[in-house]
C-alpha positions in Angstrom: -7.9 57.7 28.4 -4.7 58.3 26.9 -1.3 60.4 26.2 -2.7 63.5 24.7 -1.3 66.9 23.4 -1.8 70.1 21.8 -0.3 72.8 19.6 0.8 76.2 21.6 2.0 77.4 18.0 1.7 78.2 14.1 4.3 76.1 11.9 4.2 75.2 8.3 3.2 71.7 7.8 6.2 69.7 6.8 7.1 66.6 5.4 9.1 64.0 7.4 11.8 63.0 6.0 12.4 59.0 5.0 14.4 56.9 6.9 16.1 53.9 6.0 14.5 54.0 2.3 10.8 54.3 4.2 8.4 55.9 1.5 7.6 59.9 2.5 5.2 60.3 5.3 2.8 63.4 4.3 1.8 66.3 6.7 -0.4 68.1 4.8 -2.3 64.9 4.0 -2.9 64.1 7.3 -4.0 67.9 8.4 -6.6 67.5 5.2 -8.0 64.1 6.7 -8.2 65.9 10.2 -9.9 68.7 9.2 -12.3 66.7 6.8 -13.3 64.0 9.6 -13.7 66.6 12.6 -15.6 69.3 10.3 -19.4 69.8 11.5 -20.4 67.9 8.7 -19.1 64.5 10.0 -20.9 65.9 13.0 -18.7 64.7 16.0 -18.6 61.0 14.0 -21.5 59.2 16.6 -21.4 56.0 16.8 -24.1 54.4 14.6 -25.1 58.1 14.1 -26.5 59.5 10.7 -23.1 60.5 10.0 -21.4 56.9 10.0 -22.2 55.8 6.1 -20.2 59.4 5.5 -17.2 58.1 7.9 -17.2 54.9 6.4 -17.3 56.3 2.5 -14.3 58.8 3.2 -12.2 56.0 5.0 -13.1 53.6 2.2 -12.1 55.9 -0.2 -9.0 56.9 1.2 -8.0 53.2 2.0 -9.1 52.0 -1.5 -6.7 54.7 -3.1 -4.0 53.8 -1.2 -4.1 50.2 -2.7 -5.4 48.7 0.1 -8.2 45.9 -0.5 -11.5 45.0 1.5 -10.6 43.4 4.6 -13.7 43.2 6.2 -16.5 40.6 6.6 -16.8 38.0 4.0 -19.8 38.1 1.8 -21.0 36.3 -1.2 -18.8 38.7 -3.0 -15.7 38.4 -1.6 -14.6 40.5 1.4 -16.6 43.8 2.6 -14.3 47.0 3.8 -16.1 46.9 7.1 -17.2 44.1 9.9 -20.4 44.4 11.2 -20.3 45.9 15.1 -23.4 45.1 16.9 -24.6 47.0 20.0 -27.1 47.5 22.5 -27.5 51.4 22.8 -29.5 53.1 25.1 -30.3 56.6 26.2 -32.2 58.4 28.9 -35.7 59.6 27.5 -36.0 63.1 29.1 -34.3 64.9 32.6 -34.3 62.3 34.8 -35.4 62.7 38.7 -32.9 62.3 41.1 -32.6 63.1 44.6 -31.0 62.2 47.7 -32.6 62.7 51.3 -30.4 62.8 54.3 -32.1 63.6 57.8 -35.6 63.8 56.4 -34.8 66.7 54.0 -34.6 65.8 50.3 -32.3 67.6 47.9 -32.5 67.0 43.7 -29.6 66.9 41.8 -29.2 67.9 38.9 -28.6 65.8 35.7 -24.9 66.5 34.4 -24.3 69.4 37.2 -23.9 67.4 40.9 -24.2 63.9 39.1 -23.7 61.8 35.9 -26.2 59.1 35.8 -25.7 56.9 32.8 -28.4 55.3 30.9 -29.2 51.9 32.6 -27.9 49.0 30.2 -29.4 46.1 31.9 -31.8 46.5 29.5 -34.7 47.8 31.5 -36.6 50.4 29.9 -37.6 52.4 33.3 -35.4 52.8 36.6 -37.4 53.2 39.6 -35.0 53.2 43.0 -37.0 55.1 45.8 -34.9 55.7 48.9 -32.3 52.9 48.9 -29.5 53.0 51.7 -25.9 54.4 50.4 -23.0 52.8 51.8 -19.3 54.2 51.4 -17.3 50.8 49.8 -13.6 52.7 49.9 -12.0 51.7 46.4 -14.5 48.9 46.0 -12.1 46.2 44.6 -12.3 42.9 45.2 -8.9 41.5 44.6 -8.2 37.8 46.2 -4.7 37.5 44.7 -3.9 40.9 46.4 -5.3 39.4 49.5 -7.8 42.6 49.4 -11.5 43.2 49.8 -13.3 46.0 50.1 -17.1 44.5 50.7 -16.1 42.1 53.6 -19.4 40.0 53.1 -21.5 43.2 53.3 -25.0 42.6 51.7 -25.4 45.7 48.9 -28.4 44.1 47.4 -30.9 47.2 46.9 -28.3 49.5 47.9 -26.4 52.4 46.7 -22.6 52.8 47.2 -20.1 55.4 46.6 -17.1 54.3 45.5 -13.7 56.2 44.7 -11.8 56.1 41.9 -8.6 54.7 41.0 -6.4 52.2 43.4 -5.6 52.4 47.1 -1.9 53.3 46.4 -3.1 56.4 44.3 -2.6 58.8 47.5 0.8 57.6 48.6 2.0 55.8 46.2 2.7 52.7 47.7 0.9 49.6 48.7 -0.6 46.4 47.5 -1.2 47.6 43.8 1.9 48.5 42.5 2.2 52.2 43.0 1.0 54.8 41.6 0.3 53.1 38.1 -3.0 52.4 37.7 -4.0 48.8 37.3 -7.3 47.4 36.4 -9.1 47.3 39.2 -9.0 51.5 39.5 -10.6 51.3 36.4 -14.5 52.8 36.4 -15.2 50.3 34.3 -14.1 47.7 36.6 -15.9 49.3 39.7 -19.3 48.8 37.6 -19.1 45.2 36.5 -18.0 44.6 40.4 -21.4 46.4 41.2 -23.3 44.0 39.2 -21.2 41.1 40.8 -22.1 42.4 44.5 -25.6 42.7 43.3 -26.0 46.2 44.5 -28.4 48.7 43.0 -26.2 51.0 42.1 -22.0 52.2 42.1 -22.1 55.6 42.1 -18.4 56.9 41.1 -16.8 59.8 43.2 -15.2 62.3 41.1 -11.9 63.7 41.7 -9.3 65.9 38.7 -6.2 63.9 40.3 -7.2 60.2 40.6 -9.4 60.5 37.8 -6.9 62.3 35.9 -9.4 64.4 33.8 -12.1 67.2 35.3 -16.3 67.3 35.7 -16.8 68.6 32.2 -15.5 65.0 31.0 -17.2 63.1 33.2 -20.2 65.1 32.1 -20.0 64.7 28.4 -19.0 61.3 28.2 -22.1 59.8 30.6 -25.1 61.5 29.9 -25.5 61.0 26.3 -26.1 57.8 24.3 -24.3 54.9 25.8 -23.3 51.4 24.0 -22.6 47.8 24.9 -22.4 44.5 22.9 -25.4 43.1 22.3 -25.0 40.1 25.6 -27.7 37.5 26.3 -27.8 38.6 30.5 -26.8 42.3 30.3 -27.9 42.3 34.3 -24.6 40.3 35.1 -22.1 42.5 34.0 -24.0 46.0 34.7 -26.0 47.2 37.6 -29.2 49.2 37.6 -27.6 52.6 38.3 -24.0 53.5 37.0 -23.1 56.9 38.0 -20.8 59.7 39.1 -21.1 62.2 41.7 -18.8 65.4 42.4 -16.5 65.6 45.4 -18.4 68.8 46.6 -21.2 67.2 46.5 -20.0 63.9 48.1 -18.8 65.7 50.7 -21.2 67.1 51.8 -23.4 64.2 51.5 -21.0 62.4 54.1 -21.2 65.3 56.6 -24.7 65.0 56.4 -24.1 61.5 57.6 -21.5 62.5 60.4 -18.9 61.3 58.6 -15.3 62.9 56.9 -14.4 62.4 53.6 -11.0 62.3 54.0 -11.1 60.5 56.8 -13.3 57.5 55.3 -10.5 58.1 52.4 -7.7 57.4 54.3 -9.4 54.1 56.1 -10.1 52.7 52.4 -6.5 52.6 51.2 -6.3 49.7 54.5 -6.3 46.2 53.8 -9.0 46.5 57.5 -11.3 48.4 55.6 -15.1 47.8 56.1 -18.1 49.1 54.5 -19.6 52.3 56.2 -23.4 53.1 55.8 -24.5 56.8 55.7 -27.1 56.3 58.5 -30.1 58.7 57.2 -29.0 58.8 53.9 -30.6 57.8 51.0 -30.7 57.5 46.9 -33.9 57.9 44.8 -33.6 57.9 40.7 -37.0 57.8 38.2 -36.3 57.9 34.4 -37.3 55.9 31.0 -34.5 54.5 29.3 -35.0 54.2 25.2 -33.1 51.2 24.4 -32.4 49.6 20.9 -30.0 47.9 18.8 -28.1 49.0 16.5 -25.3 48.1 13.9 -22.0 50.1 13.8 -19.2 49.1 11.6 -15.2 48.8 12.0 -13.6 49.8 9.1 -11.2 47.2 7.5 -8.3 47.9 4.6 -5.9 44.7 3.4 -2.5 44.8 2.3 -2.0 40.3 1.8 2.0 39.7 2.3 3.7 38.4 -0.4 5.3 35.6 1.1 3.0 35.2 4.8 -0.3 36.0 3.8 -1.6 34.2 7.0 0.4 36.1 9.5 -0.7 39.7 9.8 0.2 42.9 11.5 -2.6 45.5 12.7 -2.4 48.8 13.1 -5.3 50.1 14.7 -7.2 53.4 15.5 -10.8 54.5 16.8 -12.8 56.1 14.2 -15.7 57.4 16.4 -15.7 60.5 18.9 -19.0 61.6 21.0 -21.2 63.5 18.1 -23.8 65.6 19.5 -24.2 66.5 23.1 -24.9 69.0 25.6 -23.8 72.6 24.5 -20.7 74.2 25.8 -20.2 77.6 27.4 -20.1 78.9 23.0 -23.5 76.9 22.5 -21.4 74.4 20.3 -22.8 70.6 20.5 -20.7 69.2 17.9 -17.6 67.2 19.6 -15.9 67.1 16.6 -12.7 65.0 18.0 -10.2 66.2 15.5 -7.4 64.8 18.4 -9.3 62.9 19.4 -8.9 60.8 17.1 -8.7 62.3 13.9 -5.0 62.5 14.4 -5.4 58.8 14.7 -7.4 57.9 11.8 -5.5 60.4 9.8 -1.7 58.4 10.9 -3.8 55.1 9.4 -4.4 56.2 6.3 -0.9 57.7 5.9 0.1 54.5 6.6 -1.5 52.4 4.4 -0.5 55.2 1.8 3.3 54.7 3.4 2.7 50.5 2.8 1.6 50.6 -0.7 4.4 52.9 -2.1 7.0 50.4 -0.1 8.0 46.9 -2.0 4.9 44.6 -0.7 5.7 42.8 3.0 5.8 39.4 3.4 3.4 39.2 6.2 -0.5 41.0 5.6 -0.7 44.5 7.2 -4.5 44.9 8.2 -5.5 48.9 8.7 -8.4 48.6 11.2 -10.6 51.4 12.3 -12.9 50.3 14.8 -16.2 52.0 16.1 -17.2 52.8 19.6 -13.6 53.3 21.4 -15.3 56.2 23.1 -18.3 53.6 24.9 -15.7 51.6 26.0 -13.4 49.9 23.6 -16.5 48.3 22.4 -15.5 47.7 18.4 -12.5 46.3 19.3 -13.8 44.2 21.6 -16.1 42.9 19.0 -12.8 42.0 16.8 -11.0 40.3 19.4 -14.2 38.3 20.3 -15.1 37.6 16.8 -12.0 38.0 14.8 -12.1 38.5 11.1 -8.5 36.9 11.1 -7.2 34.8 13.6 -6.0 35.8 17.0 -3.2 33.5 16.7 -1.4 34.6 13.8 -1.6 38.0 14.9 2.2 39.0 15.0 0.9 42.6 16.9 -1.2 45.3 17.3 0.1 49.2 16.9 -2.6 51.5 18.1 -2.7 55.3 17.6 -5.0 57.3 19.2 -4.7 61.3 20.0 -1.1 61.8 18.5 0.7 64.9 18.8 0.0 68.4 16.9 2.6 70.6 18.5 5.4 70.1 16.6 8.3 67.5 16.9 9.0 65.8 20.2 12.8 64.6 21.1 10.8 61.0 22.6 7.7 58.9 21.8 5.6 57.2 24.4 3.4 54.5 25.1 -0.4 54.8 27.3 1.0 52.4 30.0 3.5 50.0 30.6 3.0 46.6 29.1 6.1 44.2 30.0 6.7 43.0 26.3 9.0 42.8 23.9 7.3 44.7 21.4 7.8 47.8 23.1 11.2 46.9 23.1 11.1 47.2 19.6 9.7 50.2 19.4 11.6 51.8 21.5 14.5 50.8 18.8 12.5 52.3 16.4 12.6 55.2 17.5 16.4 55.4 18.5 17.2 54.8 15.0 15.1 58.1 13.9 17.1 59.5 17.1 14.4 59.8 19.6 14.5 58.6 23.4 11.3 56.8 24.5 10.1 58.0 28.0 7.6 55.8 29.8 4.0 56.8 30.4 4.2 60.4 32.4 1.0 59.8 33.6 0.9 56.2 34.8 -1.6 56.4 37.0 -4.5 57.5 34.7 -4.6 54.3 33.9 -4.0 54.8 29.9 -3.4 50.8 28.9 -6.6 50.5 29.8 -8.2 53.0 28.0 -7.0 52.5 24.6 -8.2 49.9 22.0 -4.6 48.0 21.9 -6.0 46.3 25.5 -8.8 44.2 23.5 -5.9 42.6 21.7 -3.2 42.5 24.8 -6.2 40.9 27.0 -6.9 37.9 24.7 -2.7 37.3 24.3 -2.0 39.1 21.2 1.4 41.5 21.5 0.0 45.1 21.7 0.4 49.0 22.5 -0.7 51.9 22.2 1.6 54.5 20.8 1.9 58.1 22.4 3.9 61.2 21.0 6.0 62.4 23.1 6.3 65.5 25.3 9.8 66.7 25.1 9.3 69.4 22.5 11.8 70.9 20.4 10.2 74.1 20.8 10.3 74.4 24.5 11.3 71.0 26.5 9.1 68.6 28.5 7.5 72.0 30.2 6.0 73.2 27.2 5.3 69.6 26.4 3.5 69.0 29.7 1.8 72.5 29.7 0.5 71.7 26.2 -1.4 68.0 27.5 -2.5 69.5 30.8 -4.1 72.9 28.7 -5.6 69.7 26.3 -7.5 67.4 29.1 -8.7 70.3 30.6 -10.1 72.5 27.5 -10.6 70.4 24.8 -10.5 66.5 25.6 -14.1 65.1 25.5 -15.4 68.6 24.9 -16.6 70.9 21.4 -13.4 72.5 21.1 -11.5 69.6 20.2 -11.6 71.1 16.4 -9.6 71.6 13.9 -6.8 74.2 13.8 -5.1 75.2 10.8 -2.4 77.0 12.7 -0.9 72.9 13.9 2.4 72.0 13.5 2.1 68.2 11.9 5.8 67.7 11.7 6.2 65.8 14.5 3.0 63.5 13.9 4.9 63.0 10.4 7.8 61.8 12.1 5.5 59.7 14.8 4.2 57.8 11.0 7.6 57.2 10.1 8.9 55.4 13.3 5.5 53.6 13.5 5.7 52.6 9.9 9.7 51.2 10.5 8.6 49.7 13.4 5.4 47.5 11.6 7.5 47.1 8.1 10.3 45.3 10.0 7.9 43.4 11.5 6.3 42.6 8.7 9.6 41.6 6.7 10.9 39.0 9.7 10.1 35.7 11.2 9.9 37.4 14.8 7.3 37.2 17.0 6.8 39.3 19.7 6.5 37.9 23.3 4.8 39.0 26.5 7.6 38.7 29.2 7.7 36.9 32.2 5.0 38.4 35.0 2.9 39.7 32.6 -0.6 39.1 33.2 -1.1 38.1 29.4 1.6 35.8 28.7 -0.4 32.7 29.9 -3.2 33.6 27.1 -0.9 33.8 24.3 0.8 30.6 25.4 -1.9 28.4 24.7 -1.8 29.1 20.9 2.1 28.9 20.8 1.7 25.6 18.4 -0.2 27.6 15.7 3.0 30.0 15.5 6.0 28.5 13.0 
C-alpha cells in the first residue's frame, strides 16, 4: 500500500528544529500518541470495533486541545468532531469448505494457508459454488483506450478465473502500460470489480512477493477477517460472488494438473493476442455462511476556519484504523496494533494541528481529517469525497500521511506514486528549503497512489498526495534505508508486530511535520491553487468546477 520504513536503531527523541519562524514540531509527542493508539488497549483500532468510541475520544481530545473546533457533521448543535461512515461489513461465519478437483481427485485447501477467500460482499448470506470451470484470464484487464483485452468475448458466467496481479509490463518493464509503474488496472481491486463486470463467479488472485510487492502473510491477514464496503443499493455489480487469492505454489501446481506451464501461460498474458485458457478437468468448489450487517464507523474531523478564506480549505489527511484482531502469529499475538501503520500517521496530524494553532491563524481553513476504514479499501475517504462535509470544489489540496518514517532523519522525502501535478512541485520546494532532495517513488510498481487515501480526493479532481519519508538515511545511506522498508513489509506490515518501540528515532518524522506543515501553511496563506498538469488522468474532473475557484 505505501512507502514504509523502520528503525534499525536506538536514538533519543529530538525535537525538529523550526524553519522559517514554523512553530516547534514535537518528537516526544508524537512517540506518546504512537504508543497510546497502538497499545493492546486500542486493540488493533477495528473498524467499527468496540475500541472505536476510545479512538475517537483520544483524537477528540487531542484535536480539541490543540484549538481545533468540530468539523464534522452538522447537527442541531452546531458541528460534530466526526462524520458518520456507513458500511456494509461482512464476515465468514466459521472455516469455510473449499476445494478444487482436477482429474477426478479432490483436494481441500485450507482457509488462509493455500488460499484467501474473502467474505462475499454481494450481500448473500451463504456461497454455494460446486464444481465451476476455472479459466486462466492472463492480467484480466479490460482496457479499450490501451487497445487491450484480456476476455476476448469469453463467456465467465458461473466460472472461476485466475488472474495475476499487477500489469502486463510488470516482467519486462515495457509495454502498453507505462512500465514498470503500476497503474490502475494492476490493482486487485480493479481485477474484482472487472469480475463482477464479466459476470464470472469468482476472480481468484494469484499471489506473487514481486508483482504484489508484499508476501502470503499479508495477503493472509488482510482477507480473511471482517471485510467492509459502502453501504450500495446493487452490491452484485461492483463485486462478484467469490473474491480470493491463491499461492503461486499452489497455482502451479493446479496448472500442471491441467497440462499447462505457469510461466508459460505468464509470458502469453503480457501479449496484446492473449486469449482465455480453460484448465480442462479442473474445477472450484467453495461452501460457507457469510454474517453480514451494517454498521456505522466514523472519520474524525478537527477545524481550524481561516481568517480571511474561510470557504477555501486545505486537508491534511490520515487513516485512523489498522486491522484489530485476527489470526494469531507465530508469538500467539492477535492484536495488529498498527503503530506504523498508521499511528505515525495519526500522530503527524495531531502535531499538526498542535503546529497550526501556535502559528498566526491562516487565511484559508485547515481541516485535520482522520478517516476510518483505509485498511478495507480507502473506504472513509471515499465516503468524504462522495458525501463531502465541505465542498470538493474549494478544496485547495489534500496532504496525506500514512506509515512515515521511524528510523531517524532521511536526506529526501517521497511521495506513494507519481501524480503529474503541481502540488508535488511544491512540495518538493518544501523540502529543498529544509535542505532535503525528494526522490520519486522507489517502488513504483506496487502501485502506492492507489493505495493510499489521497486517491479518493485525486480521483474526483481535487490536487492530492500522499507523502512518504524518505530512505536516504543519515545513519547509513539509501542501503540502510531500503534494508530498513524491505525488513518492514516483510516482518511487520499487516502483521502483530507492527508495535510500538521505545528504542525509535522520531527525529526525522519531526522534520517530515515541519516540511509538511511549510508546505500546507503556504498554501494556506496564498491565492494559489494547485493544478493537475496536462495528461493527467484527473485534470478533466477538476476542470469542470474551475468557475467556483476565484
Amino acid at each position: 500500500m505505501k512507502n514504509l520504513v523502520l528503525c534499525l536503531g536506538a536514538a533519543l527523541l529530538a525535537q525538529a528544529a523550526p524553519a522559517q519562524g514554523a512553530p516547534a514540531i514535537s518528537a516526544q509527542r508524537m512517540a506518546h500518541d504512537i504508543e497510546i493508539l497502538s497499545s493492546d488497549a486500542f486493540q488493533g483500532r477495528g473498524t467499527a470495533s468496540a475500541a472505536e468510541p476510545k479512538v475517537i475520544a483520544y483524537v477528540t481530545r487531542q484535536m480539541a486541545a490543540a484549538g481545533l473546533k468540530p468539523g464534522g457533521d452538522r447537527t442541531k448543535a452546531g458541528r460534530a468532531w466526526t462524520q458518520a461512515v456507513p458500511l456494509a461489513r461482512f464476515q465468514i461465519d466459521g472455516a469455510p469448505k473449499i476445494s478444487v478437483s482436477a482429474g477426478g481427485e479432490v483436494q481441500a485447501l485450507t482457509q488462509g494457508e493455500e488460499i484467501a477467500v474473502r467474505a462475499t460482499q454481494t450481500g448473500a448470506t451463504h456461497v454455494r459454488v460446486k464444481d465451476a470451470p476455472v479459466v486462466f484470464v492472463g492480467y484480466g484487464v479490460k482496457a479499450p483506450e490501451r487497445h487491450w483485452d484480456d476476455f476476448k468475448g469469453y463467456d465467465l458466467k458461473g466460472k472461476i478465473a485466475l488472474v495475476l496481479v499487477n500489469d502486463p509490463d510488470y516482467e519486462t518493464g515495457e509495454g502498453d502500460f507505462g512500465g514498470k509503474a503500476m497503474t490502475f488496472y494492476g490493482r486487485w481491486t480493479y481485477k474484482y470489480e472487472e469480475a463482477a463486470r464479466q459476470g464470472a463467479a469468482g476472480f481468484i488472485v494469484i499471489h506473487e512477493r514481486g508483482p504484489a510487492s508484499y508476501g502470503w502473510a499479508t495477503v493472509k491477514n488482510s482477507n480473511t477477517g471482517p471485510v467492509f464496503d459502502i453501504v450500495r443499493p446493487d452490491p452484485s455489480k461492483v463485486h462478484a460472488p467469490i473474491e480470493a487469492w491463491m499461492t503461486r505454489d499452489e497455482t502451479v501446481a493446479l496448472l500442471k494438473k491441467a497440462g499447462l506451464d505457469f510461466e508459460a501461460l505468464k509470458a502469453a498474458a503480457r501479449t496484446r493476442d492473449f486469449k482465455p485458457v480453460a484448465l480442462n478437468g479442473v474445477t472450484f468448489s467453495a461452501d460457507y455462511d457469510v454474517a453480514v450487517k451494517t454498521v456505522v464507523s466514523h472519520n474524525i474531523a478537527g477545524l481550524l476556519p481561516g481568517a480571511r478564506h474561510p470557504g477555501e480549505r486545505i486537508i491534511y489527511t490520515a487513516h485512523w484504523d489498522h486491522l484489530g484482531v485476527g489470526q494469531p502469529d507465530a508469538r500467539g499475538d492477535k492484536i495488529y496494533n498498527g503503530a506504523v501503520d498508521n499511528g505515525t500517521g495519526v500522530a503527524a496530524l495531531l502535531e499538526m494541528a498542535r503546529a497550526f494553532h501556535k502559528a498566526p491563524r491562516p487565511d484559508r481553513s485547515v481541516l485535520f481529517l482522520a478517516v476510518t476504514a483505509e485498511e478495507q479499501g480507502l473506504l472513509g475517504s471515499e465516503y468524504y469525497a462522495v458525501k463531502p462535509v465541505y465542498p470538493l470544489a474549494t478544496t485547495v489540496a489534500d496532504l496525506n500521511m500514512d506509515a512515515l518514517g521511524v528510523n531517524g532523519p532521511a536526506r529526501d522525502v517521497t511521495t506513494s506514486g507519481q501524480g503529474g501535478l503541481t502540488l508535488q512541485d511544491d512540495l518538493v520546494a518544501a523540502a529543498k528549503a529544509h535542505g532535503l532532495a525528494f526522490t520519486p517513488d522507489p517502488d513504483p510498481a506496487a502501485g502506492h497512489f492507489y493505495r493510499s487515501d489521497h486517491f479518493s480526493f485525486a480521483k474526483r479532481g481535487v490536487p492530492a498526495i500522499s507523502f512518504g519519508s524518505g530512505e536516504d538515511l543519515v545513519n547509513g545511506g539509501k542501503a540502510a534505508g531500503k534494508a530498513a522498508h524491505d525488513a518492514y513489509v516483510r516482518d511487520r506490515y499487516h502483521q502483530p508486530a507492527d508495535e510500538y518501540d521505545p528504542h525509535w528515532d522520531l527525529s526525522g518524522l519531526a522534520s517530515d511535520v515541519s516540511v509538511l506543515f511549510d508546505l500546507g501553511d503556504r498554501l494556506a496563506n496564498s491565492r494559489e491553487w494547485p493544478q493537475w498538469k496536462a495528461g493527467s488522468e484527473f485534470k478533466a474532473e477538476r476542470d469542470k468546477t474551475q468557475a467556483q475557484r476565484k
